[in-house]
N, C-alpha and C positions, 0 to 999 in steps of 0.2 A: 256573540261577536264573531265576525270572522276573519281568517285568516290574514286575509289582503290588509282586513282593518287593523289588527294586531300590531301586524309590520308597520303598517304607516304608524300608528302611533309609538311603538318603541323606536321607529327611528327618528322621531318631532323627540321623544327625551331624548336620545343621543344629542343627537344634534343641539339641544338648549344644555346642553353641558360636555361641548366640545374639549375643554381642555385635561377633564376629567376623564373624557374616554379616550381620549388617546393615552393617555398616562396609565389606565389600567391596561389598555393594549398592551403597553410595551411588555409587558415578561412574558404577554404570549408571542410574542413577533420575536423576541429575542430567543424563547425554545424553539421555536418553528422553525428561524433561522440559522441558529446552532445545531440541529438537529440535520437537516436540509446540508449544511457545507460539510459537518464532519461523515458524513455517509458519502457527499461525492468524493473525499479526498480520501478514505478510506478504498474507495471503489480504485478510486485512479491508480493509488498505492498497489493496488492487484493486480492492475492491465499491465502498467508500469514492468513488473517483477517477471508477470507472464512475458510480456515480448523479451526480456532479458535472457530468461531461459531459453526461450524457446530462439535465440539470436542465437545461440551456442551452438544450433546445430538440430536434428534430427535422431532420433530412435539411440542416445547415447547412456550409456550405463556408466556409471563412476564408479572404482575399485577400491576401497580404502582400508586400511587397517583397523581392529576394533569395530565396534558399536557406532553406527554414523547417528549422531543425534545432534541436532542444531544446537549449540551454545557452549558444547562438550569439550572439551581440552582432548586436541589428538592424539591416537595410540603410538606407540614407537612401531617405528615401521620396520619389518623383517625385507619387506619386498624389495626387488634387483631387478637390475635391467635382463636378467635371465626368464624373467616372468613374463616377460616378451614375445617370447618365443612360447612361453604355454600358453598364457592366454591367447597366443594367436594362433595355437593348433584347435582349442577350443572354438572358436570363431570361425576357424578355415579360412584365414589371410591376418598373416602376420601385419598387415599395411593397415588392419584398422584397430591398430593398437598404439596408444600412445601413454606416454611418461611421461612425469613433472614434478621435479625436485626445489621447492621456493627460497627464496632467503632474502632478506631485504638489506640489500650494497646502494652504495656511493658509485655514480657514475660520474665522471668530470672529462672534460675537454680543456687541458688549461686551467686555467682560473674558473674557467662555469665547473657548478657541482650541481649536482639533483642526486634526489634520493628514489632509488630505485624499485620495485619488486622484480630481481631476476629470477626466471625460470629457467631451470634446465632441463632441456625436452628434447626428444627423438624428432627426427625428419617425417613423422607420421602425424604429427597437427594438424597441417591442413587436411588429411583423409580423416580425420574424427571431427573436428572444429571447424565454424566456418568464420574462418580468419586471412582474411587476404592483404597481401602485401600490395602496396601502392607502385613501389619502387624499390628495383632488385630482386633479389629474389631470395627462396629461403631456406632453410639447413637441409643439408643432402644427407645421406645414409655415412656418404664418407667424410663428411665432419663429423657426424656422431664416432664413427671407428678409428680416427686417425687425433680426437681428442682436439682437431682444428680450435684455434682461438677467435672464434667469429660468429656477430652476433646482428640479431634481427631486432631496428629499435623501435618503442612505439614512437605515435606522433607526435606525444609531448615530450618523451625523451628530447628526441632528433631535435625537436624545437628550442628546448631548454639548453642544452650543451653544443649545439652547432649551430641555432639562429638560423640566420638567411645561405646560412655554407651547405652545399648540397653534401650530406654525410658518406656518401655510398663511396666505398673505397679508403677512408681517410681511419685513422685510429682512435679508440676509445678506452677509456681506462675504465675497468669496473673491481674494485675494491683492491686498487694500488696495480691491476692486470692490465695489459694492451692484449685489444679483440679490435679486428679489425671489421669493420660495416658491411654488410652484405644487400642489406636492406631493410626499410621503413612500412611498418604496419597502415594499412588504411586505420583512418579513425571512426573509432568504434565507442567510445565512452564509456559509462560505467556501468557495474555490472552487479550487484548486490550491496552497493557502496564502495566498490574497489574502481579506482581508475585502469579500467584499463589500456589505457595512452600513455601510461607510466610505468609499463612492464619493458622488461627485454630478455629475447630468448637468446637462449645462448646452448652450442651441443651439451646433453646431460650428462657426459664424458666429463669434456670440460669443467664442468661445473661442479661434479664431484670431484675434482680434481681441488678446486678453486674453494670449496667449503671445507674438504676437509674429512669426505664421506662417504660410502660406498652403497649409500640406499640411495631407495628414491621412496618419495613419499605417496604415490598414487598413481592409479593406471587410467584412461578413459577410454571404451569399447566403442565402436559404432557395429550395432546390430546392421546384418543387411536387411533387413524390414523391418516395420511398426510389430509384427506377428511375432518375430523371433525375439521381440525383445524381452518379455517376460520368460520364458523355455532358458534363455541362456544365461541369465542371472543368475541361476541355481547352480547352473553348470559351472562357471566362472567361479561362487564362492568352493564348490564341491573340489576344483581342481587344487586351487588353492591351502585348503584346509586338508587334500591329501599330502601336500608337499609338506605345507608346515603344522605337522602334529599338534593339537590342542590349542591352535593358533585361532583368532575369531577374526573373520572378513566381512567388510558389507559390500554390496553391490546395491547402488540407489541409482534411479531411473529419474528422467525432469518429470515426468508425471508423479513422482511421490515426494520430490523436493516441491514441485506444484500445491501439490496437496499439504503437506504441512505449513508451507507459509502462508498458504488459502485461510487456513482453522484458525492461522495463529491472528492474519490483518482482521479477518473476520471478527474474531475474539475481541480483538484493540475495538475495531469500529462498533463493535456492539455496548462495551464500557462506556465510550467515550459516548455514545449516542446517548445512553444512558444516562451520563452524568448529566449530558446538556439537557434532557426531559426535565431533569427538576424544575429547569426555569422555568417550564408547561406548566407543572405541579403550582409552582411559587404564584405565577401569574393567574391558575385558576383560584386561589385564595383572595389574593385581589380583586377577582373580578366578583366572588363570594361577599365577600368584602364591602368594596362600593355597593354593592345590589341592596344588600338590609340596610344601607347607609338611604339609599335613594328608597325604599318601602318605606320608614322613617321619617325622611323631607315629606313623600307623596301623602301620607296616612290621610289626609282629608279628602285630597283627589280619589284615592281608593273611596271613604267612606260616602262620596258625592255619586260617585259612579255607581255603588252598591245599590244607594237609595234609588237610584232612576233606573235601576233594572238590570244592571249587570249581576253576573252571575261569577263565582266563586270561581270557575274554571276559566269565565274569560280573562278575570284580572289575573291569575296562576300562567293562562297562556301569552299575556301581555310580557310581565315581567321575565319568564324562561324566555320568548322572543329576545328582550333586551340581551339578558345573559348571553347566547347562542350568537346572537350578532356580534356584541363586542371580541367572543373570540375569534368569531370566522372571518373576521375583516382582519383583526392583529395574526389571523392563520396566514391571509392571504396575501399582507403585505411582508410576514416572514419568509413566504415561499418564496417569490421577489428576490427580496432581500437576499436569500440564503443562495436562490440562483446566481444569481448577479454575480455575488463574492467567489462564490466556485466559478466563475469563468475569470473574473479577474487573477483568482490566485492561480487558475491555470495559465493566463497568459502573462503574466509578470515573475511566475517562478519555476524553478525546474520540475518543479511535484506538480503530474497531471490530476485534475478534479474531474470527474465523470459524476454529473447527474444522473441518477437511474428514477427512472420513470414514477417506481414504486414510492419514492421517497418522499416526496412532493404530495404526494396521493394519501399517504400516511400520516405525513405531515397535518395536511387537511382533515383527516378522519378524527384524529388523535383531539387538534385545538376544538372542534365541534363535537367531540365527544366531551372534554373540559369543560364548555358551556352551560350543555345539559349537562352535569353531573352538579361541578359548580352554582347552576341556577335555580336547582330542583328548590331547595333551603328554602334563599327570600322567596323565591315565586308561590311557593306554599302558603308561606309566612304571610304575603298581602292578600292572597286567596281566601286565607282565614279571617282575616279582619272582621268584626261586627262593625256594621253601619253606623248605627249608631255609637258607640264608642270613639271609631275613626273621626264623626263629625265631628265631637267634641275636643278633639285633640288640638292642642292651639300651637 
């Protein structure tokens, strides 16, 4: 028999037991599909994180206290705005050094309240961070020295406690304090899950003042090149750890905060891909399944076909046809399927979906590899048949 003949005939069975094959499709359309959306939202979850990092700025080094590890409860911090001045002899410009001291206050205007994350930061943010003010403008060297009460809000602040009142000039109370408005952050959104349109900066003078504290909790470097930024990491923890004896510092880089949430989305989307496979697995058993169900019904047509000259391999290649087909069709309407919802979930929710090419590809590799594997069994199984015997079967 051959091949072309094969195909037409396994697809004359599909076809005369329509409702059947589609019902065994479905666990593969529904792996293929699961399979397919959780890898593009997996993907998108990475692009996502990368533009966020990489929104922060260029060639920046974070300075923190202890061991920086993701999920970690922070070190108590020894560091002072005196570190300022080293780490910015380190560097060779004290202007790309910056501070930030956090605590989460009550902002209110009157009767509006919102709830805050204030930062208290040096006049050097904008030369490390790229964060620009819409309107106004933002803390000088001598609000930081002079302890000024004045603060930079974001857009949701500004929006939430002053509405349609244009803020700049007018007063705000931040945890029982009048700061008066200098200016309103462009909106920028969020940024690891943190809004950041619901910050406000305020001098970290100030703000040590207003918490109660004389640290600050972290420094951020802008290396003057991509090249210098790994050379000075070393340098920065090395000054560091000469000042404060037996003390432990990290210096992380976006290319290594990059890389750990890489391994980690990676990680998730490989599980989660995984679990969804099973329904590949679940729906190859089905299709195993129906197949010896349908050798069974056929056994006279096998044994009809035998006697008039077919041969063992053609009915063996008839029936894996069958198999092979009903996955690669429930492959091909899970690919679909699995696209389609990755664009809608892209365009209906904040979480971007990125299809990536390979998936889809795999997708299809994967359910036509379930067919053959699936179909080897029955297809043997009616290949084997004696003719005679199979006639007899009523």
């Amino acid at each position: 028999m051959k091949v072309t003949e094969a195909f037409r005939v396994a697809l004359d069975a599909l076809r005369a037991n329509r409702l059947r094959s589609a019902l065994t499709m479905l666990g593969v359309i529904i792996g293929v599909a699961a399979v397919v959306i959780l890898v593009a939202i997996g993907n998108g979850a990475k692009r996502e994180v990368e533009a966020q990092v990489e929104g922060l700025g260029s060639n920046i080094i974070i300075v923190v206290p202890g061991k920086f590890e993701f999920g970690s409860a922070p070190s108590v911090s020894r560091l002072t705005l005196a570190d300022v001045d080293l780490l910015g002899r380190v560097v060779g410009d004290r202007r790309r050094v910056a501070v930030t001291i956090a605590s989460g206050e009550t902002v209110s205007v009157g009767s509006r309240k919102v709830f805050a994350t204030v930062n208290g930061v040096n006049e050097n943010v904008p030369n490390v961070f790229d964060r620009a003010v819409a309107r106004g403008e933002y803390l000088t060297g001598t609000d930081v020295d002079t302890r000024r009460r004045v603060a930079v809000l974001g857009s949701s602040v500004a929006r939430d406690v002053f509405g349609d009142v244009d803020p700049l000039g007018r007063q705000v109370s931040i945890a029982g304090v009048r700061f008066r408005v200098i200016g309103v952050f462009v909106r920028v959104g969020s940024t690891f899950g943190v809004d950041r349109d619901s910050e406000v900066h305020i001098p970290v003078t100030a703000a040590q003042r207003l918490f109660g504290v004389d640290r600050i909790d972290g420094l951020a470097v802008k290396a003057p090149t991509a090249d210098d930024v790994e050379p000075l990491q070393k340098r920065l923890v090395s000054a560091l750890q000469d000042k404060y004896t037996g003390e432990e510092f990290s210096a992380v880089t976006q290319t290594q905060i990059l890389g750990t949430i890489g391994r980690i989305l990676g990680l998730l989307t490989l599980v989660l891909s995984a679990i969804a496979a099973i329904s590949l697995l679940v729906g190859g058993v089905g299709v195993s399944n129906i197949m010896l169900v349908s050798v069974r019904e056929r056994t006279r047509e096998i044994g009809l076909r035998k006697a008039l000259g077919a041969r063992s391999r053609d009915i063996l290649l008839q029936f894996l046809i069958e198999a092979v087909l009903l996955c690669v069709v429930g492959g091909l309407i899970g690919i679909g399927l699995g696209v389609g919802s990755s664009l809608l979930v892209s365009a209906v929710s904040p979480l971007p979906a990125v299809v990536a090419w390979w998936s889809p590809a795999l997708a299809f590799g994967v359910s036509a590899a379930v067919g053959i594997f699936f179909g080897v069994a029955p297809a043997r199984r009616a290949g084997r048949l004696d003719p005679v015997v199979a006639l007899r079967t009523e």
